[in-house]
PDB file of N, H, CA, C and O in Angstrom:
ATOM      1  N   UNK A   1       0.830  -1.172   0.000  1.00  0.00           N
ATOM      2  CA  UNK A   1       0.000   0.000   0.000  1.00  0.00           C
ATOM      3  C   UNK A   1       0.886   1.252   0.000  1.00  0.00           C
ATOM      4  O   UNK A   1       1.767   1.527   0.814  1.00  0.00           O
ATOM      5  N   UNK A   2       0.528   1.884  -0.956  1.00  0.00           N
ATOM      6  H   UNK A   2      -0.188   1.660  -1.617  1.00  0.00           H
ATOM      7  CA  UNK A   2       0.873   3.707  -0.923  1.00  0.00           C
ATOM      8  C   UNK A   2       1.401   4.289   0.820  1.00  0.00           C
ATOM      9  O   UNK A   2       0.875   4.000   1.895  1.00  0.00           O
ATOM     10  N   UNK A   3       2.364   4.999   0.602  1.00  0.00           N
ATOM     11  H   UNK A   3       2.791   5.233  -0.271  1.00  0.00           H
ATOM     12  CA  UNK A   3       2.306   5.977   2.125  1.00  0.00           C
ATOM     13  C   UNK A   3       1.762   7.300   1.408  1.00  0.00           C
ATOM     14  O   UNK A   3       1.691   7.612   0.219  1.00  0.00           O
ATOM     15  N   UNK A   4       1.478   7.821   2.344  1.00  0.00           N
ATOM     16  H   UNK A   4       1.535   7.568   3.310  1.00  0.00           H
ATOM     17  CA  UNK A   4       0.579   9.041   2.167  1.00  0.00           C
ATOM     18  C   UNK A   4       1.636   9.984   1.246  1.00  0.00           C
ATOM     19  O   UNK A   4       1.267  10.587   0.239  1.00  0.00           O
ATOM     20  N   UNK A   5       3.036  10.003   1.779  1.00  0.00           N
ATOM     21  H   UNK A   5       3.335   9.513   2.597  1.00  0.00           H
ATOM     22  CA  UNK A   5       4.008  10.943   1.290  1.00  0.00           C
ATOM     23  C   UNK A   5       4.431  10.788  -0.433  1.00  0.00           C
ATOM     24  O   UNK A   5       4.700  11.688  -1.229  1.00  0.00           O
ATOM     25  N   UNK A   6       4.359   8.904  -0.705  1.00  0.00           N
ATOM     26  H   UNK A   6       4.141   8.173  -0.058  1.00  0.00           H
ATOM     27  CA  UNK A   6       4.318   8.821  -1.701  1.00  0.00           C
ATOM     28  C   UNK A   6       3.610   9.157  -2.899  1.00  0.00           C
ATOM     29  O   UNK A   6       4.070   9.244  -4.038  1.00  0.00           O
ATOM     30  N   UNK A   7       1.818   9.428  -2.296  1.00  0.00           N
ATOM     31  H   UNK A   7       1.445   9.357  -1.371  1.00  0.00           H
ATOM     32  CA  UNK A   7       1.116   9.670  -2.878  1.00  0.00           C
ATOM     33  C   UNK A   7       1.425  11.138  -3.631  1.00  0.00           C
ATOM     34  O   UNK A   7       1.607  11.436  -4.812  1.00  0.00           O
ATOM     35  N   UNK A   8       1.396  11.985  -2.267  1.00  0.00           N
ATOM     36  H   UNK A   8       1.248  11.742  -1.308  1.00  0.00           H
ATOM     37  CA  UNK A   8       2.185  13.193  -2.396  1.00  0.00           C
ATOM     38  C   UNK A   8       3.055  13.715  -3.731  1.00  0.00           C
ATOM     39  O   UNK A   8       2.788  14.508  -4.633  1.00  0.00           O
ATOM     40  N   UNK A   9       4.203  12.903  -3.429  1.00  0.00           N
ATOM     41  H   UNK A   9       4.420  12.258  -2.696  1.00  0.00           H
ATOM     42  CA  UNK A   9       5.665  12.588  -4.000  1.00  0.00           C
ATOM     43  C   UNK A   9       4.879  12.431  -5.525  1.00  0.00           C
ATOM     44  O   UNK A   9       4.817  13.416  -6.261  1.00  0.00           O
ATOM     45  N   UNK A  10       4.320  11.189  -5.915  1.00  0.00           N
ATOM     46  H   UNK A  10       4.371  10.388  -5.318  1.00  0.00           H
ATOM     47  CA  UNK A  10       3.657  10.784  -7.580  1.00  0.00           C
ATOM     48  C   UNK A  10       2.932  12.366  -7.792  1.00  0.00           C
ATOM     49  O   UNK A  10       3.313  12.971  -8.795  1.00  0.00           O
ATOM     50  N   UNK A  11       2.093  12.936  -7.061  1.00  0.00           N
ATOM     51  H   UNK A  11       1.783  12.445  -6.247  1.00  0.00           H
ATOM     52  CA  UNK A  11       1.250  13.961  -7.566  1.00  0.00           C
ATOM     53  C   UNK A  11       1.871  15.088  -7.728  1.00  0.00           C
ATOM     54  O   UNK A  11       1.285  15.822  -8.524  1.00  0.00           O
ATOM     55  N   UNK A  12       2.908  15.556  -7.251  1.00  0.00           N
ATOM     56  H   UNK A  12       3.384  14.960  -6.604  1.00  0.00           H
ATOM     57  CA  UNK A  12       3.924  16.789  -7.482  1.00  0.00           C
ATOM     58  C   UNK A  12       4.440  16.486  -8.786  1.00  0.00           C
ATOM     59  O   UNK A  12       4.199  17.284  -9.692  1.00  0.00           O
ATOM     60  N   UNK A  13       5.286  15.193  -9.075  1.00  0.00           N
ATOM     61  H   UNK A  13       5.482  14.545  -8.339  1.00  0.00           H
ATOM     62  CA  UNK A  13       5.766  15.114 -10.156  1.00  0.00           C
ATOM     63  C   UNK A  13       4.839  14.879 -11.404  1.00  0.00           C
ATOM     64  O   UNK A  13       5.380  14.907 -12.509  1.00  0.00           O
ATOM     65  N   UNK A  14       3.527  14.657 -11.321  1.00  0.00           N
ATOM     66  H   UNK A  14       3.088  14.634 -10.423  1.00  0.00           H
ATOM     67  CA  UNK A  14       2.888  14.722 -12.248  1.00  0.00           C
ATOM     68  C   UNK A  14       2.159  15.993 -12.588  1.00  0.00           C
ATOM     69  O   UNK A  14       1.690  16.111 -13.720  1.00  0.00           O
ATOM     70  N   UNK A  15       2.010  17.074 -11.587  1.00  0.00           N
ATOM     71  H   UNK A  15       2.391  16.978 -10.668  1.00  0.00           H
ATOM     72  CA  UNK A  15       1.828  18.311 -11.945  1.00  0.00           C
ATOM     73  C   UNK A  15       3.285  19.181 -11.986  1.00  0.00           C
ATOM     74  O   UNK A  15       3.238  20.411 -11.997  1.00  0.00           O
ATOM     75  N   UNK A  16       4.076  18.742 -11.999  1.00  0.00           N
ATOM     76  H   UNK A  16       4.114  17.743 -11.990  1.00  0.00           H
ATOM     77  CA  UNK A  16       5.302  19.687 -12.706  1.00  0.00           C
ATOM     78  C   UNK A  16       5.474  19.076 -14.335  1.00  0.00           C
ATOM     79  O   UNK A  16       5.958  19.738 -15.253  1.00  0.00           O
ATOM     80  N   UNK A  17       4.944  17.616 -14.461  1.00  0.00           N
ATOM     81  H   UNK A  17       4.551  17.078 -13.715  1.00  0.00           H
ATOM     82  CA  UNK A  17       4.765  17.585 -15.821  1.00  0.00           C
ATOM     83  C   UNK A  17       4.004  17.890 -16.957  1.00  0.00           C
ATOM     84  O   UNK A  17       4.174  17.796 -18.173  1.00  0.00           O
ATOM     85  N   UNK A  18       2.893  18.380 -16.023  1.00  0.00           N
ATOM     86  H   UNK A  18       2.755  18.457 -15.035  1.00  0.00           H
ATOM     87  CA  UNK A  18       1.816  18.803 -16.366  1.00  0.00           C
ATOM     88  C   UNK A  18       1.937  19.995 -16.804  1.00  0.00           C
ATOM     89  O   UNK A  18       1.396  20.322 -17.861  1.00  0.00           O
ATOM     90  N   UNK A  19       2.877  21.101 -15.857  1.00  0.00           N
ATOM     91  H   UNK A  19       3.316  20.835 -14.999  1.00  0.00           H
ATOM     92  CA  UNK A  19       3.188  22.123 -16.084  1.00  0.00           C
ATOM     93  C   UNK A  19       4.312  23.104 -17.362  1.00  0.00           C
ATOM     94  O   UNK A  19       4.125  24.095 -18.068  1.00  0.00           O
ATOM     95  N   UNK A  20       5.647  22.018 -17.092  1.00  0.00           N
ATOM     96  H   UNK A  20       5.798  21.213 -16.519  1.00  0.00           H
ATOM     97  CA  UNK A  20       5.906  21.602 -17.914  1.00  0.00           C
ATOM     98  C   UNK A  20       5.912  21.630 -19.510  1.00  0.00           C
ATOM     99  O   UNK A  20       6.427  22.351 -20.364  1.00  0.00           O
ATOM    100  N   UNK A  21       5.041  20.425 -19.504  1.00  0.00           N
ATOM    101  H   UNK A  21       4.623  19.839 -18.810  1.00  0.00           H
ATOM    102  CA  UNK A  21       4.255  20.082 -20.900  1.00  0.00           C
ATOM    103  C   UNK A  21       3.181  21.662 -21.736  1.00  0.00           C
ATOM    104  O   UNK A  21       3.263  22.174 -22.853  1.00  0.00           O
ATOM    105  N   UNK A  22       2.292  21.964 -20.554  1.00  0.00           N
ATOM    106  H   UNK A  22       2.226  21.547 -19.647  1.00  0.00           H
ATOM    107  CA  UNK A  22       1.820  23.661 -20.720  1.00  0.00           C
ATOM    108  C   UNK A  22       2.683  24.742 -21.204  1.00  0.00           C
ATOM    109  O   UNK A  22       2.286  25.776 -21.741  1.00  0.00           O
ATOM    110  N   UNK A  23       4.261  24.316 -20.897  1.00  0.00           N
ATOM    111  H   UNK A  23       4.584  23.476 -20.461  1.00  0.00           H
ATOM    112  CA  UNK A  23       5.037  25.622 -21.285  1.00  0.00           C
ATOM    113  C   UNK A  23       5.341  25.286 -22.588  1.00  0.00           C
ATOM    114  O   UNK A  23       5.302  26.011 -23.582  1.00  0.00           O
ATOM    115  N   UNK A  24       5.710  23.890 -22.478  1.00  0.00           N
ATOM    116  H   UNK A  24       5.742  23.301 -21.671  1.00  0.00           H
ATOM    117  CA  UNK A  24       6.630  23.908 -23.895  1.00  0.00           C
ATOM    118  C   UNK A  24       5.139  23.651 -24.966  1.00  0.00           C
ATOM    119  O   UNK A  24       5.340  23.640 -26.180  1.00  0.00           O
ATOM    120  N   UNK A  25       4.222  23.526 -24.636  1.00  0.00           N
ATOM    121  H   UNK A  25       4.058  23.535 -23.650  1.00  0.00           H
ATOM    122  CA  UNK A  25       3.120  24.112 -25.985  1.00  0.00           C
ATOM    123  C   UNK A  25       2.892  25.522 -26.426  1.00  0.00           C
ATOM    124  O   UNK A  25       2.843  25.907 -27.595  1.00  0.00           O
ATOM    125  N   UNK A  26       2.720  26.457 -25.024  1.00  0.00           N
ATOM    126  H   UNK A  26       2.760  26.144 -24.075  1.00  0.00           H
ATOM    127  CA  UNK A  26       2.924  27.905 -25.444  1.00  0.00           C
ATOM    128  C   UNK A  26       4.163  28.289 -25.820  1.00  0.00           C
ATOM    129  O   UNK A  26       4.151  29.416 -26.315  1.00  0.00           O
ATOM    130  N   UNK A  27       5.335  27.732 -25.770  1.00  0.00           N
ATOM    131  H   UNK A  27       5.345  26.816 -25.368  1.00  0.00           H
ATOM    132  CA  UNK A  27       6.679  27.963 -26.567  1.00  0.00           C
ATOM    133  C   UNK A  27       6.225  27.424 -28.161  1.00  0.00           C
ATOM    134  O   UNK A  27       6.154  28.223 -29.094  1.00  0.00           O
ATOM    135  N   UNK A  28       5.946  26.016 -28.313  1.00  0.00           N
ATOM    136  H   UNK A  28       6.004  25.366 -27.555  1.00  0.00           H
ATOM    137  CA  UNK A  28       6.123  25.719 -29.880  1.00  0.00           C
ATOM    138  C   UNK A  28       4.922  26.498 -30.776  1.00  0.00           C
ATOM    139  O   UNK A  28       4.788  26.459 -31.999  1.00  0.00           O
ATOM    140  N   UNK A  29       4.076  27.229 -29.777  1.00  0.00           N
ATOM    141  H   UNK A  29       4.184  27.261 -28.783  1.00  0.00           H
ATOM    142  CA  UNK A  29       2.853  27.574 -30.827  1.00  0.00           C
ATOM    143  C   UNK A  29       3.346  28.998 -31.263  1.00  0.00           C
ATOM    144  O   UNK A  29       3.251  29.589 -32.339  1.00  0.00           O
ATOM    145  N   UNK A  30       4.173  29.518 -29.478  1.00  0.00           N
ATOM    146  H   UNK A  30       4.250  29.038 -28.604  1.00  0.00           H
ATOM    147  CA  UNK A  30       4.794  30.738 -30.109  1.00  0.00           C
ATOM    148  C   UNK A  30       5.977  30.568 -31.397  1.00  0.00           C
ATOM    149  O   UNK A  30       5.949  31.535 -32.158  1.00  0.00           O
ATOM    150  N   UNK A  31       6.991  29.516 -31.757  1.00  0.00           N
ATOM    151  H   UNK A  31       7.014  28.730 -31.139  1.00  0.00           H
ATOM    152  CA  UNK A  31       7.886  29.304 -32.628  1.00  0.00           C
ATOM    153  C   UNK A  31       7.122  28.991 -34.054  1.00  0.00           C
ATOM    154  O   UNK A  31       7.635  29.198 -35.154  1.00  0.00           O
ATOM    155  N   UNK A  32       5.944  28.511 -33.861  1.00  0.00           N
ATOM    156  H   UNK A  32       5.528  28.342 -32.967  1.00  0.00           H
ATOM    157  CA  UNK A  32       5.354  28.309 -35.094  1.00  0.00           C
ATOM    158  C   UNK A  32       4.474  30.100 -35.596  1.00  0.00           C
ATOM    159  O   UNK A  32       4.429  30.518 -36.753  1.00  0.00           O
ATOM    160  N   UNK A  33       4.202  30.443 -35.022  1.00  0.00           N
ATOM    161  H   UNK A  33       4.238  30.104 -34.082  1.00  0.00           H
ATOM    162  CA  UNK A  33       3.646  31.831 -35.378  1.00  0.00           C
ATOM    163  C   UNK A  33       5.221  32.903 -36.042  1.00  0.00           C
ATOM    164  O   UNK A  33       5.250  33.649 -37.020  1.00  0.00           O
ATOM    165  N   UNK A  34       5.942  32.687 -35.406  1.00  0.00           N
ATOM    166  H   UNK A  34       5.918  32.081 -34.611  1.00  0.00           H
ATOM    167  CA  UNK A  34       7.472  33.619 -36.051  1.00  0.00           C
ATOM    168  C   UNK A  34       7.749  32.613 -36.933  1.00  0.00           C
ATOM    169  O   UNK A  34       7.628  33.056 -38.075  1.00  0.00           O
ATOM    170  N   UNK A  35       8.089  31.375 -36.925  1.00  0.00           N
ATOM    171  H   UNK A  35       8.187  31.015 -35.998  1.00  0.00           H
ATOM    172  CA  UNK A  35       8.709  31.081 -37.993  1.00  0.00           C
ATOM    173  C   UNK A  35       7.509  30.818 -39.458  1.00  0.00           C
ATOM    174  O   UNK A  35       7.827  29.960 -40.281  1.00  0.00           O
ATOM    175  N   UNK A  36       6.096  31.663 -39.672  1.00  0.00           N
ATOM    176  H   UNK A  36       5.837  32.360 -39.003  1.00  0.00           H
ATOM    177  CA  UNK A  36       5.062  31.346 -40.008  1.00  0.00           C
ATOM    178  C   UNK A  36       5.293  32.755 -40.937  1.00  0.00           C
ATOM    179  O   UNK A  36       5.458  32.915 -42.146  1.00  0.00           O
ATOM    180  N   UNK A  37       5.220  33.762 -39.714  1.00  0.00           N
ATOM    181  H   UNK A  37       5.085  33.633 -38.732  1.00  0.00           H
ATOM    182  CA  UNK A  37       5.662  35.162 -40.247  1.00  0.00           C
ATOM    183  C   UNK A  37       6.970  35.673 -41.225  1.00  0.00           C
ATOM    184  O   UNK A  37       7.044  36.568 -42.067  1.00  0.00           O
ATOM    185  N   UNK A  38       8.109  34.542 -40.644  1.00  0.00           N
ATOM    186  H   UNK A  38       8.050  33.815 -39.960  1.00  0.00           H
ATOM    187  CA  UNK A  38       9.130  34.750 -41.325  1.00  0.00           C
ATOM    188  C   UNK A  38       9.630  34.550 -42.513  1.00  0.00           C
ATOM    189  O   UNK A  38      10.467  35.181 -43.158  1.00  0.00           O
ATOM    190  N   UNK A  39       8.608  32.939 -42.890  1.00  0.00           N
ATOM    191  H   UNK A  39       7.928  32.426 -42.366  1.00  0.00           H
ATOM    192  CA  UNK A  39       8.033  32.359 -44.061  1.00  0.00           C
ATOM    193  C   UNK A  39       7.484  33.690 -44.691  1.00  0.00           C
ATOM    194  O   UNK A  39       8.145  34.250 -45.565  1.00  0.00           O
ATOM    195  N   UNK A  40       6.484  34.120 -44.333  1.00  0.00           N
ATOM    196  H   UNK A  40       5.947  33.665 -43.623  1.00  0.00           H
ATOM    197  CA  UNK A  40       5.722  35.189 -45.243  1.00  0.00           C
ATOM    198  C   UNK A  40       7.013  36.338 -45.875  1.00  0.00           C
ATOM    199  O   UNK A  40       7.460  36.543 -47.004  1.00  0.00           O
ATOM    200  N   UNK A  41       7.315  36.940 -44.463  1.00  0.00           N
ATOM    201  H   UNK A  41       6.952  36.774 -43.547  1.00  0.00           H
ATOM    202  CA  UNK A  41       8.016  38.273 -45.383  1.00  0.00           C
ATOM    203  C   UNK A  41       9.267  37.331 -46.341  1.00  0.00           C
ATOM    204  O   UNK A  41       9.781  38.096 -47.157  1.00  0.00           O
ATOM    205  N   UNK A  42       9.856  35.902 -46.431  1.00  0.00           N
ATOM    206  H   UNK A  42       9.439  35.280 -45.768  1.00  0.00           H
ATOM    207  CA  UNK A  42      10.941  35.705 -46.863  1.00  0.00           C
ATOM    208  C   UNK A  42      10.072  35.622 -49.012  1.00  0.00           C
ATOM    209  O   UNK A  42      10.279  35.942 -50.182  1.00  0.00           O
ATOM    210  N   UNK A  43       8.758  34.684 -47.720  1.00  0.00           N
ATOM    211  H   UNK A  43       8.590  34.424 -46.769  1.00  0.00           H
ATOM    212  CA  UNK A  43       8.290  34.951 -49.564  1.00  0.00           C
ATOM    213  C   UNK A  43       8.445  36.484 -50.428  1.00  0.00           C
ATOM    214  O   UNK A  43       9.050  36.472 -51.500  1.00  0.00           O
ATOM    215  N   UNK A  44       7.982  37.525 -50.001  1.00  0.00           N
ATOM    216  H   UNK A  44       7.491  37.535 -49.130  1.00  0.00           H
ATOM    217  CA  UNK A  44       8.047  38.446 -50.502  1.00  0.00           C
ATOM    218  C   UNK A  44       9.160  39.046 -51.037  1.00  0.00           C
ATOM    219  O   UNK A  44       9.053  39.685 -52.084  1.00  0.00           O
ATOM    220  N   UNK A  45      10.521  38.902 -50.309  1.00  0.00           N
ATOM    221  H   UNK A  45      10.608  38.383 -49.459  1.00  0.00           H
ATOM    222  CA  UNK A  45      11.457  39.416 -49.986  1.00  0.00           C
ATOM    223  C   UNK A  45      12.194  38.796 -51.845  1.00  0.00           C
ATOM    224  O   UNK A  45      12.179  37.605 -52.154  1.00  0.00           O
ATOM    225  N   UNK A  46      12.728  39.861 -52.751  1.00  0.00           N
ATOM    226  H   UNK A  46      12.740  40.829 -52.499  1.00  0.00           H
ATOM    227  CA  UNK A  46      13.482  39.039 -53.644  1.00  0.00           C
ATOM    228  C   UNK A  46      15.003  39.260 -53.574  1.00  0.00           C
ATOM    229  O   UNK A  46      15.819  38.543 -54.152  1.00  0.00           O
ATOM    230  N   UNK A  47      15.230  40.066 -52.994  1.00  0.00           N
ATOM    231  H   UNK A  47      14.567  40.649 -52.524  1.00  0.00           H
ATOM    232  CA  UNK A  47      17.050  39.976 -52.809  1.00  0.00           C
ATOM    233  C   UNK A  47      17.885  39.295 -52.047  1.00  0.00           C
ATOM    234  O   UNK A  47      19.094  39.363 -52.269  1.00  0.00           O
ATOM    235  N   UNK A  48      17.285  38.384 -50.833  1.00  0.00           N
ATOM    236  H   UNK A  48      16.303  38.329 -50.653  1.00  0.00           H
ATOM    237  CA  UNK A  48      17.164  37.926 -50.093  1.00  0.00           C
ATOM    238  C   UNK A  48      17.984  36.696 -50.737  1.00  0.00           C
ATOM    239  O   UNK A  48      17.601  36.106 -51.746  1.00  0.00           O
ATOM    240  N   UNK A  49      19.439  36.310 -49.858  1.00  0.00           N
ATOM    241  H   UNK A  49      19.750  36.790 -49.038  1.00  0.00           H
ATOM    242  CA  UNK A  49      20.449  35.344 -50.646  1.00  0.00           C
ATOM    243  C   UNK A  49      19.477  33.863 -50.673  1.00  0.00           C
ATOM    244  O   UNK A  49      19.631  33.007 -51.545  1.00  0.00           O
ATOM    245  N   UNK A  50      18.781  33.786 -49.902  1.00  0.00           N
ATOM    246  H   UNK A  50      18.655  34.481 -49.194  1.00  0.00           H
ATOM    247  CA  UNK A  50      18.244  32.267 -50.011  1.00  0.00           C
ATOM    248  C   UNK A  50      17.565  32.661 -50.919  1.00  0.00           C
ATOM    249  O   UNK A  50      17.333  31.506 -51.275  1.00  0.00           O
ATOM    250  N   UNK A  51      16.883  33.394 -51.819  1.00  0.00           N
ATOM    251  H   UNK A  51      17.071  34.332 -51.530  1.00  0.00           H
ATOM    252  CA  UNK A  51      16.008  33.892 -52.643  1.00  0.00           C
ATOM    253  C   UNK A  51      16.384  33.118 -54.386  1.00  0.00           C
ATOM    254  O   UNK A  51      15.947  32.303 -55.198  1.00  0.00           O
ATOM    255  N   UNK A  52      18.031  34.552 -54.032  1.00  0.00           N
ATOM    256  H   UNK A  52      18.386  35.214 -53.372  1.00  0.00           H
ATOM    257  CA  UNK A  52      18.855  34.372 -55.279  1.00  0.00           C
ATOM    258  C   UNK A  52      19.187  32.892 -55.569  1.00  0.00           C
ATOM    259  O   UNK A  52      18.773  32.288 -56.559  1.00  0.00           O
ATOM    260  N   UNK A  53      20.114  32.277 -54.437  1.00  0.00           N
ATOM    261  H   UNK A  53      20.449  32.767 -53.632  1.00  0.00           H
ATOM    262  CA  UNK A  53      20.219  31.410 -54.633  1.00  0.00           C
ATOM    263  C   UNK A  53      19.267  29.650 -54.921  1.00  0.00           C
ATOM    264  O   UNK A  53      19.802  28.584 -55.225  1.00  0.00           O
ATOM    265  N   UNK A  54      17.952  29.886 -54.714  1.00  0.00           N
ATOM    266  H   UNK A  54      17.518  30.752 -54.467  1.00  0.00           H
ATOM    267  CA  UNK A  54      16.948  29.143 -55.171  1.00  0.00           C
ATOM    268  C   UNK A  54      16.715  29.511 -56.633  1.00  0.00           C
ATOM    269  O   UNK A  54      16.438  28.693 -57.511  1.00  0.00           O
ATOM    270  N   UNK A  55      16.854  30.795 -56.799  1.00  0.00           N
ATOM    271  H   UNK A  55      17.079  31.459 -56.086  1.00  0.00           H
ATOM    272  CA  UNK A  55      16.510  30.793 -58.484  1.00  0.00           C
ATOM    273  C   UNK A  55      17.740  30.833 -59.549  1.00  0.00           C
ATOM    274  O   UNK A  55      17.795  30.998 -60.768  1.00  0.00           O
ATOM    275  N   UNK A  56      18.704  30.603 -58.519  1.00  0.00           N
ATOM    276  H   UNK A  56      18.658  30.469 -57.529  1.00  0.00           H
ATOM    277  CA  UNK A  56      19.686  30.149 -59.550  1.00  0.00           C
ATOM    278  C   UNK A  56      20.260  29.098 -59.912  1.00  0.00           C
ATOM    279  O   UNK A  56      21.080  28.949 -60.819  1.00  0.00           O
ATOM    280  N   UNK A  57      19.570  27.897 -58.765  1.00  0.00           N
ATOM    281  H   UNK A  57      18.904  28.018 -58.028  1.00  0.00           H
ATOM    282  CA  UNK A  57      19.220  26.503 -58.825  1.00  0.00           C
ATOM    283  C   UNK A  57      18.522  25.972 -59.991  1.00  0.00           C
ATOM    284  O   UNK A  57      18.907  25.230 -60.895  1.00  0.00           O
ATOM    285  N   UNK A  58      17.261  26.601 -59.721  1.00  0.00           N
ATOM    286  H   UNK A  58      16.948  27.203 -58.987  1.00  0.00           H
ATOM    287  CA  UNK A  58      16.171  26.216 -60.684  1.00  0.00           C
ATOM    288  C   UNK A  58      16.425  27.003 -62.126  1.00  0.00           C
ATOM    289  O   UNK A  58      15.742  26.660 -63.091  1.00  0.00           O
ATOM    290  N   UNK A  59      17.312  27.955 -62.251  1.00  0.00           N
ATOM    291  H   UNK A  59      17.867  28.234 -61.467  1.00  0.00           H
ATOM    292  CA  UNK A  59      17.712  28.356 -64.059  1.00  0.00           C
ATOM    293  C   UNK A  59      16.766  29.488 -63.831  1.00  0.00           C
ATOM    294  O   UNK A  59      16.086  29.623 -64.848  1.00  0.00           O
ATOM    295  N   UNK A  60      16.553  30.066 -63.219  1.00  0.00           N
ATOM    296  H   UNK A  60      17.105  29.956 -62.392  1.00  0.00           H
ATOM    297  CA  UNK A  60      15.772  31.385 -63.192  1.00  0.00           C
ATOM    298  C   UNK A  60      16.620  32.618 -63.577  1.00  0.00           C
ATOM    299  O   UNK A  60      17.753  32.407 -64.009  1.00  0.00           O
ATOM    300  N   UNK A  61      16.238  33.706 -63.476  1.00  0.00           N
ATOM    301  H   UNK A  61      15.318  33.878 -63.125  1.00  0.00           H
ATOM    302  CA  UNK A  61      17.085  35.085 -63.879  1.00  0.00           C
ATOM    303  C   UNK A  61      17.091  35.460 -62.051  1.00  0.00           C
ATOM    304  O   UNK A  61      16.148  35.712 -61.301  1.00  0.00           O
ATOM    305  N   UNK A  62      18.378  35.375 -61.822  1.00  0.00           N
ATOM    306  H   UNK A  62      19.143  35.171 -62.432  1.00  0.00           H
ATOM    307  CA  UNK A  62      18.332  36.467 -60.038  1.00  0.00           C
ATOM    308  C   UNK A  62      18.266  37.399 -60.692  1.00  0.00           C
ATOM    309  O   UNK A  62      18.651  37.676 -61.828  1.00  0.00           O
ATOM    310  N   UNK A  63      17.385  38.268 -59.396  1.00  0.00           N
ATOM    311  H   UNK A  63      17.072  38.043 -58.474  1.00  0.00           H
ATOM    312  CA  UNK A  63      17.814  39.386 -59.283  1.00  0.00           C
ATOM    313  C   UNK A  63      18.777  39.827 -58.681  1.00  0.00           C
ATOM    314  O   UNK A  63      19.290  39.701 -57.569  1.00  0.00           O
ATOM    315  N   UNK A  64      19.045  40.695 -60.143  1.00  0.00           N
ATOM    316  H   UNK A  64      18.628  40.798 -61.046  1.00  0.00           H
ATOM    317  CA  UNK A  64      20.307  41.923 -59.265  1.00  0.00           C
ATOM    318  C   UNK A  64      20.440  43.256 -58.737  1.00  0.00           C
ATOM    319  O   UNK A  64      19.986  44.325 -59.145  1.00  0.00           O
ATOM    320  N   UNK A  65      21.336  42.897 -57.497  1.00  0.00           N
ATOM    321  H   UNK A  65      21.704  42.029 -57.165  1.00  0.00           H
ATOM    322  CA  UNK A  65      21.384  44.091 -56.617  1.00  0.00           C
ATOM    323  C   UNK A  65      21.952  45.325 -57.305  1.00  0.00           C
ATOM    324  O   UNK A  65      23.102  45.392 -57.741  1.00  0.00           O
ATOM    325  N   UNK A  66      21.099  46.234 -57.361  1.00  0.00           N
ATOM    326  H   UNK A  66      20.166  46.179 -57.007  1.00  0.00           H
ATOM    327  CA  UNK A  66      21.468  47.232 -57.900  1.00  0.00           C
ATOM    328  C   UNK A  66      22.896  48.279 -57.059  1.00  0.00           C
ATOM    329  O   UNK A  66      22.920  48.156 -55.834  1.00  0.00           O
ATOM    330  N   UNK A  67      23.773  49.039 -57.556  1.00  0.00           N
ATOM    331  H   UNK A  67      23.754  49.138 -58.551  1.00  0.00           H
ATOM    332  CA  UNK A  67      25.113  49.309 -56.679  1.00  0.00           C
ATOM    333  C   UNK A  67      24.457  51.018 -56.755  1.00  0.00           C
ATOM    334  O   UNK A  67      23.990  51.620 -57.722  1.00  0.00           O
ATOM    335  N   UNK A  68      24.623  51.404 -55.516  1.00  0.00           N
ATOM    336  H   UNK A  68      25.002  50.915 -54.730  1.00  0.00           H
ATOM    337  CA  UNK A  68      24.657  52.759 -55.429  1.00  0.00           C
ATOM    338  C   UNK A  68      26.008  53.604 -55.334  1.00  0.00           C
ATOM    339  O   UNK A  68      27.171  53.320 -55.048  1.00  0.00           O
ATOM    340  N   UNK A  69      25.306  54.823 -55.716  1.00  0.00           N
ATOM    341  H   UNK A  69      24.362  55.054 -55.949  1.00  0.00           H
ATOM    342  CA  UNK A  69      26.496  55.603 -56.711  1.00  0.00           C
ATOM    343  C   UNK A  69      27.484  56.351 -55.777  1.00  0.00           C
ATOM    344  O   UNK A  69      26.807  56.970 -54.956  1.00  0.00           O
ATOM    345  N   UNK A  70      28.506  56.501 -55.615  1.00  0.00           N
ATOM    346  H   UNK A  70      29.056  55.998 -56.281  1.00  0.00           H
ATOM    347  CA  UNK A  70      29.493  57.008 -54.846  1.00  0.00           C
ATOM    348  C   UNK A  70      29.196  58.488 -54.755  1.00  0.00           C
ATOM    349  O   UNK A  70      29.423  59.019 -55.842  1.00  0.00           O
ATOM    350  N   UNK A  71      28.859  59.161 -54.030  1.00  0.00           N
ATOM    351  H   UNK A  71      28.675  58.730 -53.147  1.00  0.00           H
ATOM    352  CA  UNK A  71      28.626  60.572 -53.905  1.00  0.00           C
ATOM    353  C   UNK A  71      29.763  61.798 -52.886  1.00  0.00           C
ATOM    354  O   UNK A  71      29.731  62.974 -52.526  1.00  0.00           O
ATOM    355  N   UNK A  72      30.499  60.832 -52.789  1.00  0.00           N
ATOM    356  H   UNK A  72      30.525  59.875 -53.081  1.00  0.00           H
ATOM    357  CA  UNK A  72      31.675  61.452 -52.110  1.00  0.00           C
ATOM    358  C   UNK A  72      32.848  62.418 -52.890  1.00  0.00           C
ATOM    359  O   UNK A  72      33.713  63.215 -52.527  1.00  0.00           O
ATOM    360  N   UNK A  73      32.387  61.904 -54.087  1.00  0.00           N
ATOM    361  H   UNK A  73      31.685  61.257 -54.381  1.00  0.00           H
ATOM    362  CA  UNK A  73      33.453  62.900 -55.137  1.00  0.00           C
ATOM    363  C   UNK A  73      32.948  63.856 -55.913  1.00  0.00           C
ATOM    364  O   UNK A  73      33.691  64.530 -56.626  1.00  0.00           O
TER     365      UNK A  73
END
């Protein structure tokens, strides 16, 4: 038979897993919302080296970075 302390003892550790388990869901739902967002602006984004370099995989035209003009002289 159970001692009372043990009972104790099982129910702490099953509400710290409990607890736990609660954090790391509001962590992965928060990692899925940024890395969701980050997806979006990367779609948009065309200069963006992972960009270039996907369309120069697939035989696409990169775009090129345009060079700005020296205004110091």
């Amino acid at each position: 038979m159970l001692k009372l302390s043990q009972l104790f003892t099982a129910r702490q550790g099953l509400w710290q897993l409990r607890s736990e388990l609660a954090r790391l869901r509001t962590e992965n739902a928060e990692l899925r919302r940024q890395n969701e967002s980050m997806r979006a602006g990367m779609r948009r984004c065309v200069t963006c080296e992972y960009r270039i370099d996907y369309k120069r995989r697939q035989g696409g035209d990169a775009p090129v970075a345009l060079a700005v003009p020296d205004t110091d002289s």
